[in-house]
Residue frames as a rotation matrix with the C-alpha (Angstrom) as fourth column:
UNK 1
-0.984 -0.005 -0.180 111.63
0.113 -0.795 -0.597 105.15
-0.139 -0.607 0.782 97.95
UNK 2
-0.150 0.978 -0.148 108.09
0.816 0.038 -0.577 106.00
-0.558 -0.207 -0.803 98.94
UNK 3
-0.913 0.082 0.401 106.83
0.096 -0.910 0.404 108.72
0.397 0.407 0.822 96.98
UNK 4
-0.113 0.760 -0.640 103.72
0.984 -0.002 -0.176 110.48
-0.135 -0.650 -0.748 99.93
UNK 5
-0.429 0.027 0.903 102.00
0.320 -0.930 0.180 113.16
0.845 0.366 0.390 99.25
UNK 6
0.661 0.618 0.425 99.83
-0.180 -0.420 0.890 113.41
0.729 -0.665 -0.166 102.75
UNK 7
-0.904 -0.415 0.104 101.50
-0.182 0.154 -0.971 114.39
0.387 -0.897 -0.214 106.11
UNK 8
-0.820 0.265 0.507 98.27
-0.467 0.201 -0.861 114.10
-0.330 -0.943 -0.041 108.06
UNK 9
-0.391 0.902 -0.181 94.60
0.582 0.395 0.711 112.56
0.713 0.173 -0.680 108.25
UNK 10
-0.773 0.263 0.578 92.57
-0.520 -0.784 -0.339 115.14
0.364 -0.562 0.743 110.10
UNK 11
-0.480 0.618 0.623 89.23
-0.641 0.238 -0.729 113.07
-0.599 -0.750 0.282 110.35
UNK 12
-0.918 -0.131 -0.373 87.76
-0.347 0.719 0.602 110.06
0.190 0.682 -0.706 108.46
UNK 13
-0.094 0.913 0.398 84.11
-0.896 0.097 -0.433 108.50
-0.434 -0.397 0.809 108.34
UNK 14
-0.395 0.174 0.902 84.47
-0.023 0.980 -0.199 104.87
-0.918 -0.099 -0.384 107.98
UNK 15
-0.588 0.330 0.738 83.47
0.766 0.521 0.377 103.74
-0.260 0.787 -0.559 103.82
UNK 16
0.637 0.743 0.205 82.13
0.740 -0.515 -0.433 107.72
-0.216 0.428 -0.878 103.50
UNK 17
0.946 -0.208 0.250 84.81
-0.194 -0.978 -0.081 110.52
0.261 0.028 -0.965 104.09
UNK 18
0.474 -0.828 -0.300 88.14
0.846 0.334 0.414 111.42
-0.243 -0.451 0.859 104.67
UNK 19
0.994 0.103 -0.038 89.82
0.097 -0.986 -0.134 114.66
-0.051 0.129 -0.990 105.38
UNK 20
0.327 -0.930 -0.165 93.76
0.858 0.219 0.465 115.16
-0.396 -0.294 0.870 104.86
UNK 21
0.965 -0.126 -0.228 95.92
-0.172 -0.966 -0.194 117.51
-0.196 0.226 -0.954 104.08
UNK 22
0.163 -0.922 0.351 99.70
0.974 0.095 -0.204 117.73
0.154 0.375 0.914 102.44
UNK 23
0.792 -0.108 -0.602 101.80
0.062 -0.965 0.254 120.71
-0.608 -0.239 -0.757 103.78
UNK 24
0.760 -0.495 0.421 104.03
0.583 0.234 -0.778 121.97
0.286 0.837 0.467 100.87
UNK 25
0.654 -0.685 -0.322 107.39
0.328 -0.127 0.936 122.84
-0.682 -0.718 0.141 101.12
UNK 26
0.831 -0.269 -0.486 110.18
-0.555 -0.456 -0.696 124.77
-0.034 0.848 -0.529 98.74
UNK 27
-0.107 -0.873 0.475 112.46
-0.781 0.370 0.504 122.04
-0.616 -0.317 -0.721 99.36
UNK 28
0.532 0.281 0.799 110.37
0.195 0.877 -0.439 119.25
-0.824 0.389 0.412 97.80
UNK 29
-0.679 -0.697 -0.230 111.65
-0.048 -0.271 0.961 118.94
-0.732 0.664 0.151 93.90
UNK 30
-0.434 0.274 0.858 108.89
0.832 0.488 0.265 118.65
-0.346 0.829 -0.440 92.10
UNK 31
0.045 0.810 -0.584 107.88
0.433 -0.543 -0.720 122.01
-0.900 -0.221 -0.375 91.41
UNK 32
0.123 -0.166 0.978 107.16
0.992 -0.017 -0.128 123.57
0.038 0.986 0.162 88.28
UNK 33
-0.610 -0.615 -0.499 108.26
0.444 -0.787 0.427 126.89
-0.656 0.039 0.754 87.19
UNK 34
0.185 0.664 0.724 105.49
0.974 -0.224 -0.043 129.43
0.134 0.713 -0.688 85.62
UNK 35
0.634 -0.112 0.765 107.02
0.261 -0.901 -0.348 132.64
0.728 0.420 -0.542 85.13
UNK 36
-0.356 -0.877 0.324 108.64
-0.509 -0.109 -0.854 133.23
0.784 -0.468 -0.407 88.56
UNK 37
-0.024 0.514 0.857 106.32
-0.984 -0.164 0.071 131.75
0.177 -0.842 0.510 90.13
UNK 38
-0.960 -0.269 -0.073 106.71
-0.267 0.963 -0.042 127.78
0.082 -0.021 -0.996 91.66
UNK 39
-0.270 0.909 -0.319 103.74
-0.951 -0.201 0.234 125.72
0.149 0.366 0.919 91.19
UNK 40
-0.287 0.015 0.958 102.74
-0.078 0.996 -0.038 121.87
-0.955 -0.085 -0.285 92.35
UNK 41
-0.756 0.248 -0.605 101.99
-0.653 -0.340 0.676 120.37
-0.038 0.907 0.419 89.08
UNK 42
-0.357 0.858 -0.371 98.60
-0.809 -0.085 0.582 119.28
0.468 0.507 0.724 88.42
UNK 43
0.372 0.081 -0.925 99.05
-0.176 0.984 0.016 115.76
0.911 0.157 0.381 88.28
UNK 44
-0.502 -0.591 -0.631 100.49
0.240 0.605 -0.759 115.61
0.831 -0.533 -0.162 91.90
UNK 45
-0.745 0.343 0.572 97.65
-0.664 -0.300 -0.685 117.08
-0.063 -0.890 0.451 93.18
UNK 46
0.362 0.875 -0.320 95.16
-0.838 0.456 0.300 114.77
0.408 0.160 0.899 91.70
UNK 47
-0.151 -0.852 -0.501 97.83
-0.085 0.516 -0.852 112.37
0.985 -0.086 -0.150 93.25
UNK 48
-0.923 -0.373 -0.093 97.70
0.059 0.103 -0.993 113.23
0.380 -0.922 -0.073 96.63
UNK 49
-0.177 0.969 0.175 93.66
-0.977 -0.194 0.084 113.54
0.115 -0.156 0.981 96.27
UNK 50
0.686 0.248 -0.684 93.95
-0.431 0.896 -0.107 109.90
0.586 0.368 0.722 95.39
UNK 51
-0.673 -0.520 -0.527 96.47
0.039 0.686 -0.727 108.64
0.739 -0.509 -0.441 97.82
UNK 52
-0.638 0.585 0.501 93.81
-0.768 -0.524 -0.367 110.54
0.048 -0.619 0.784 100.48
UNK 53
0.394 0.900 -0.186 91.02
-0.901 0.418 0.113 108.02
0.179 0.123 0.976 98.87
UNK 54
0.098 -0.483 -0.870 93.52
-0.218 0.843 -0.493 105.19
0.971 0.238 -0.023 99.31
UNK 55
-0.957 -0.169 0.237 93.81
-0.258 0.111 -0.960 105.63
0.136 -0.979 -0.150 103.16
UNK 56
-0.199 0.858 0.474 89.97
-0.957 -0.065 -0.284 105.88
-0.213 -0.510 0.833 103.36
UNK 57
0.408 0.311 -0.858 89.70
-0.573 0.819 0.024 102.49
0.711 0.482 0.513 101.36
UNK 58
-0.440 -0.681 -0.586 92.49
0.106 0.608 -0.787 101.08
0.892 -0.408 -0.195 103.67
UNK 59
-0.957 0.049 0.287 91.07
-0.291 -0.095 -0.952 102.29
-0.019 -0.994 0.105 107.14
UNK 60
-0.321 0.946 -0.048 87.48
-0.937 -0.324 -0.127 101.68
-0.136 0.004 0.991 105.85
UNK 61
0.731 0.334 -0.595 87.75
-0.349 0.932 0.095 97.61
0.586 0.138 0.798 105.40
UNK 62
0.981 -0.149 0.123 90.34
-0.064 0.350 0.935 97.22
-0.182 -0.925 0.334 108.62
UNK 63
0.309 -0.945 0.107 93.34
-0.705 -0.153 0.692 97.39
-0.638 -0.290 -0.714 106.88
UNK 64
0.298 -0.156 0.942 92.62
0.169 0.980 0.108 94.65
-0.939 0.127 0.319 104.67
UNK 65
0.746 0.148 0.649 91.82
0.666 -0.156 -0.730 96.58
-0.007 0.977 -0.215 101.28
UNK 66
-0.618 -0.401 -0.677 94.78
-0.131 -0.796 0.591 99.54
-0.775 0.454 0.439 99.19
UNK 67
0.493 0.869 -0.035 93.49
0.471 -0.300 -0.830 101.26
-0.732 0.392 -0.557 96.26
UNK 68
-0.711 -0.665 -0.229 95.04
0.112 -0.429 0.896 102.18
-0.694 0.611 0.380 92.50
UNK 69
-0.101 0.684 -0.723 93.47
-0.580 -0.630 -0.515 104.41
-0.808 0.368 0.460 90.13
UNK 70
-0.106 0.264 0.959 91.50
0.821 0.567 -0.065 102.94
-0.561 0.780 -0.277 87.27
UNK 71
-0.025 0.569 0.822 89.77
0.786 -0.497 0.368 106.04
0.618 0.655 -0.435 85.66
UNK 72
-0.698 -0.214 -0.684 89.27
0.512 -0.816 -0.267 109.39
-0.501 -0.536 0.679 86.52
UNK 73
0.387 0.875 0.290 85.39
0.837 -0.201 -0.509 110.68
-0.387 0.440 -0.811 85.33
UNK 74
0.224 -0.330 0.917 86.58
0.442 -0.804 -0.398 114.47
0.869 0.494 -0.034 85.46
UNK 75
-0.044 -0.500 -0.865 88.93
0.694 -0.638 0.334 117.17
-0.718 -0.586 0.375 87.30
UNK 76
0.612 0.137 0.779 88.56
0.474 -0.852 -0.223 120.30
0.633 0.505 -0.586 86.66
UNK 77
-0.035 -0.997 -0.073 91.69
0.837 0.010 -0.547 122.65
0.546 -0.080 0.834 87.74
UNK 78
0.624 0.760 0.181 90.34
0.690 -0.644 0.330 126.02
0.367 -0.081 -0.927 89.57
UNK 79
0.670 -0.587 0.454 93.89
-0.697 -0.708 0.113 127.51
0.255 -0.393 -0.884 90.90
UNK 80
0.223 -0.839 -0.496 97.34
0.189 0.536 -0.823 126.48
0.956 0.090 0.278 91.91
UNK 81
0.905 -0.328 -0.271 99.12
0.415 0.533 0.738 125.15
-0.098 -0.780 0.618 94.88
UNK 82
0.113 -0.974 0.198 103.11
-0.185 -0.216 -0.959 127.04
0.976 0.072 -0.205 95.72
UNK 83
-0.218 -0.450 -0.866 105.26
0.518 0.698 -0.494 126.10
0.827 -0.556 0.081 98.09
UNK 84
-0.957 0.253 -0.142 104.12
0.019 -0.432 -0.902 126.85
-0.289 -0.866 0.409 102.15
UNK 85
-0.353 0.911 -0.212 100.61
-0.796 -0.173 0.579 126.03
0.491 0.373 0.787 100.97
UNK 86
-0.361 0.624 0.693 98.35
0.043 0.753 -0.656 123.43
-0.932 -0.207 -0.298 103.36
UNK 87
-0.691 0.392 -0.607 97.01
-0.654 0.018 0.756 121.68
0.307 0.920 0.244 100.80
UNK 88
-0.642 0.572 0.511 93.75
-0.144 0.564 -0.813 119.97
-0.753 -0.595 -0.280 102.22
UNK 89
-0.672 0.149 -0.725 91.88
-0.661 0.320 0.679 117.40
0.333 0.936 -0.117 100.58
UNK 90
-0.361 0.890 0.277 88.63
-0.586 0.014 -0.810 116.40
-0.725 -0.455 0.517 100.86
UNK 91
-0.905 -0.210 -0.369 87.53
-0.397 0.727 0.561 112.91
0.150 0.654 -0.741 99.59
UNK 92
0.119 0.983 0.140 83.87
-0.978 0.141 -0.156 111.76
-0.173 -0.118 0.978 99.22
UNK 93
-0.826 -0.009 0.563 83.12
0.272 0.869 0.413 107.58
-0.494 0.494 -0.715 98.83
UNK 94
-0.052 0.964 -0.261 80.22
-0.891 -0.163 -0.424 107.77
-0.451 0.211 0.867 96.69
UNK 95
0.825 0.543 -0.155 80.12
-0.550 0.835 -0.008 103.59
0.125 0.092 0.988 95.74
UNK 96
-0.166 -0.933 0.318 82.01
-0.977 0.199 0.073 100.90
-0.131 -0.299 -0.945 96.72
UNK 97
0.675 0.587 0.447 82.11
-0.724 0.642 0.251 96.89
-0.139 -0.493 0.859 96.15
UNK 98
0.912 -0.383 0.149 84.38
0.247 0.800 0.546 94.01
-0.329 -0.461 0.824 96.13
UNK 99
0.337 -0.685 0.646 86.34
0.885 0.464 0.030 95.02
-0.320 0.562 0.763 93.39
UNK 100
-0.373 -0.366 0.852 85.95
0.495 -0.856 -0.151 98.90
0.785 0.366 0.500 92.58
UNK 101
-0.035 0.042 -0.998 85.57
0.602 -0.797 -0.055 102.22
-0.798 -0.603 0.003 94.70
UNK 102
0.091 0.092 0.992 84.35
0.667 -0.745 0.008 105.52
0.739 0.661 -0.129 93.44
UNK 103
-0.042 -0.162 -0.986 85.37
0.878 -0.476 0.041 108.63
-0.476 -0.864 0.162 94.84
UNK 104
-0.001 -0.092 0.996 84.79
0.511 -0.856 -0.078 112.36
0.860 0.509 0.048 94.03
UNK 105
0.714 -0.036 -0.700 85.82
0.635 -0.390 0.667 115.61
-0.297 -0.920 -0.256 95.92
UNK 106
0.537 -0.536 0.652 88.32
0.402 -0.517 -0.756 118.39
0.742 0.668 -0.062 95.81
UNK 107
-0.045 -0.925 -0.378 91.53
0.972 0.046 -0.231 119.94
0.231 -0.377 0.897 96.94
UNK 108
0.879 0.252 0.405 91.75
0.322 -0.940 -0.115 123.55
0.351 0.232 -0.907 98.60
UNK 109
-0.356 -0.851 -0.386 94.24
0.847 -0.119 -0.518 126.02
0.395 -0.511 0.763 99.63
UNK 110
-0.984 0.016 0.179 93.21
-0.051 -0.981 -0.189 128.61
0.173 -0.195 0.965 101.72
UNK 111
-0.407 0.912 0.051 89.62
0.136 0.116 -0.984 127.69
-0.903 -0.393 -0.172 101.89
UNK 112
0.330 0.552 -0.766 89.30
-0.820 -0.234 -0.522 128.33
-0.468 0.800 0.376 97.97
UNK 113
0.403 -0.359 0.842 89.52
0.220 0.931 0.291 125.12
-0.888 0.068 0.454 96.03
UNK 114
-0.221 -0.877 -0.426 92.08
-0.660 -0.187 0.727 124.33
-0.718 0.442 -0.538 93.47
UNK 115
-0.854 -0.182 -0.488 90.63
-0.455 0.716 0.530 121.21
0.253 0.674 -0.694 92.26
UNK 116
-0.226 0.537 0.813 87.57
-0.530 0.633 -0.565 119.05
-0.817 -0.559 0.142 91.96
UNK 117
-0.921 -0.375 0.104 87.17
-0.356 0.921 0.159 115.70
-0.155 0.110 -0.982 91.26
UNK 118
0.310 0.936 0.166 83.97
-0.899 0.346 -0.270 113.32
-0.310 -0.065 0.948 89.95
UNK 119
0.810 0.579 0.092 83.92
-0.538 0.797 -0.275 109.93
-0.233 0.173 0.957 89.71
UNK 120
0.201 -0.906 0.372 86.91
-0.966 -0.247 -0.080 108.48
0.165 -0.343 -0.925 90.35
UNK 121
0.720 0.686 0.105 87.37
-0.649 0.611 0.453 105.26
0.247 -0.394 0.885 90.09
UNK 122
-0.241 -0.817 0.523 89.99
-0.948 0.313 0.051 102.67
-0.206 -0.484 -0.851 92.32
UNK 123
0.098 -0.226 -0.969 90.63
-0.478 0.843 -0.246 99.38
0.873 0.488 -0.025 91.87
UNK 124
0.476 0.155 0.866 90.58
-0.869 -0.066 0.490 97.36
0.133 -0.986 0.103 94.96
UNK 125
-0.019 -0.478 -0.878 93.28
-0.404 0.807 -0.431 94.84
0.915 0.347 -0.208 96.11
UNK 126
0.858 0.093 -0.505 93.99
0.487 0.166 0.858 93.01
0.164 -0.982 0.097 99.32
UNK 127
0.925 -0.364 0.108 96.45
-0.378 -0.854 0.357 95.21
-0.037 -0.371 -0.928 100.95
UNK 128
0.406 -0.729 0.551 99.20
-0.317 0.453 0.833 92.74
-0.857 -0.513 -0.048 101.61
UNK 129
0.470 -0.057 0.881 99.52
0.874 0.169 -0.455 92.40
-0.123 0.984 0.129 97.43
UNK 130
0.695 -0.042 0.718 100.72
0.224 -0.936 -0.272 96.24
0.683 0.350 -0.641 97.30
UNK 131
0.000 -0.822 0.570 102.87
-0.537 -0.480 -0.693 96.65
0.844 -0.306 -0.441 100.36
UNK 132
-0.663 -0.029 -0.748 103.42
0.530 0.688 -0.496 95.15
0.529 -0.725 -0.441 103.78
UNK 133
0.333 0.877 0.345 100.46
0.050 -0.382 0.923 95.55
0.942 -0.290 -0.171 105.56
UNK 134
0.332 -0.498 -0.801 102.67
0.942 0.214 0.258 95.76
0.043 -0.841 0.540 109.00
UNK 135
-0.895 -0.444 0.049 104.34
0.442 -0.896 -0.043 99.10
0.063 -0.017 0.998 107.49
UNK 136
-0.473 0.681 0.559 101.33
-0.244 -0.711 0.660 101.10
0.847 0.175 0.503 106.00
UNK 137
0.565 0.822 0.068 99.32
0.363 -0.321 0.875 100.27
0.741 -0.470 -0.480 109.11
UNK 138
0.002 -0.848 -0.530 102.26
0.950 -0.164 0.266 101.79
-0.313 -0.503 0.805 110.78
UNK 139
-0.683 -0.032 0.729 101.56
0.619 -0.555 0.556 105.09
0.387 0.831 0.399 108.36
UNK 140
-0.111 0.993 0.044 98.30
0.165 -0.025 0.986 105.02
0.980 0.117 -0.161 109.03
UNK 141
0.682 0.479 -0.553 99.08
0.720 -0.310 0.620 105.67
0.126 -0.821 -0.557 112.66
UNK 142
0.104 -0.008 -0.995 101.17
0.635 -0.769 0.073 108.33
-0.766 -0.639 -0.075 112.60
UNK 143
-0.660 0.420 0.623 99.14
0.447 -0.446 0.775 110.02
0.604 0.790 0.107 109.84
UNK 144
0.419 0.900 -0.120 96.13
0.514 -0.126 0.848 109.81
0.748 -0.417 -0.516 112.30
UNK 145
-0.403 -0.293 0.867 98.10
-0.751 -0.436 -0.496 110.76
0.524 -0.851 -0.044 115.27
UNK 146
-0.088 0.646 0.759 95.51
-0.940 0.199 -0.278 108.16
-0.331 -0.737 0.589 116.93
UNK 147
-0.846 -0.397 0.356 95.14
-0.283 0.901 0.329 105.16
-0.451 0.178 -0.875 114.63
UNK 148
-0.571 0.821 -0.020 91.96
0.092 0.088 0.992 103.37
0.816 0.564 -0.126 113.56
């Protein structure tokens, strides 16, 4: 089983940007429990910040390149994420070459962010090493709604 955190791609700038967004749901199962209140935990938002940077790697080199996290500079938590929350995630490239990607940026709900992100860094493979590159560019259009 796949394990996605983004339903959409809103808008993307080729090897700079990439805008997405993950609409939560009380159905999902991973929430956590803080007093009465449900919570995404942490780690699955820095997750779905980082699958976000994985589409831009993938749509930014034609489909050829996927991305898996090496490092993570720093994240700093700033609020929380419950269920019926657009999470929207906002992914900067800020270096790329053959072998690594760096990305920083940050998650909001509501227009107030929850998370942000520096220096990220991604490993780069050829795409077809990580999954069929037939499915995910199948994803990848009906994430976009539109394609590449």
């Amino acid at each position: 089983m796949r394990f996605y955190l983004i339903d959409q791609i809103e808008t993307w700038e080729a090897k700079r940007s990439i805008k997405a967004r993950k609409i939560t749901s009380s159905q999902e199962e991973y929430w956590d429990s803080i007093g009465s209140k449900l919570v995404m935990p942490e780690p699955l938002i820095l997750e779905a910040f980082c699958q976000a940077g994985a589409w831009l790697i993938f749509i930014s080199t034609a489909s050829h390149q996927r991305a898996a996290l090496l490092s993570i500079g720093s994240v700093e938590f700033q609020g929380s994420v419950q269920p019926s929350d657009v999470l929207e995630l906002e992914v900067n490239l800020t270096a790329m070459g053959d072998e690594v990607a760096a990305i920083s940026g940050r998650a909001l709900v509501a227009q107030q962010t929850v998370m942000e992100v520096k220096e990220v860094l991604l490993a780069l493979t050829e795409a077809s090493q990580l999954e069929d590159p037939q499915e995910t560019t199948r994803m990848q259009h009906l994430l976009t709604r539109r394609g590449a």
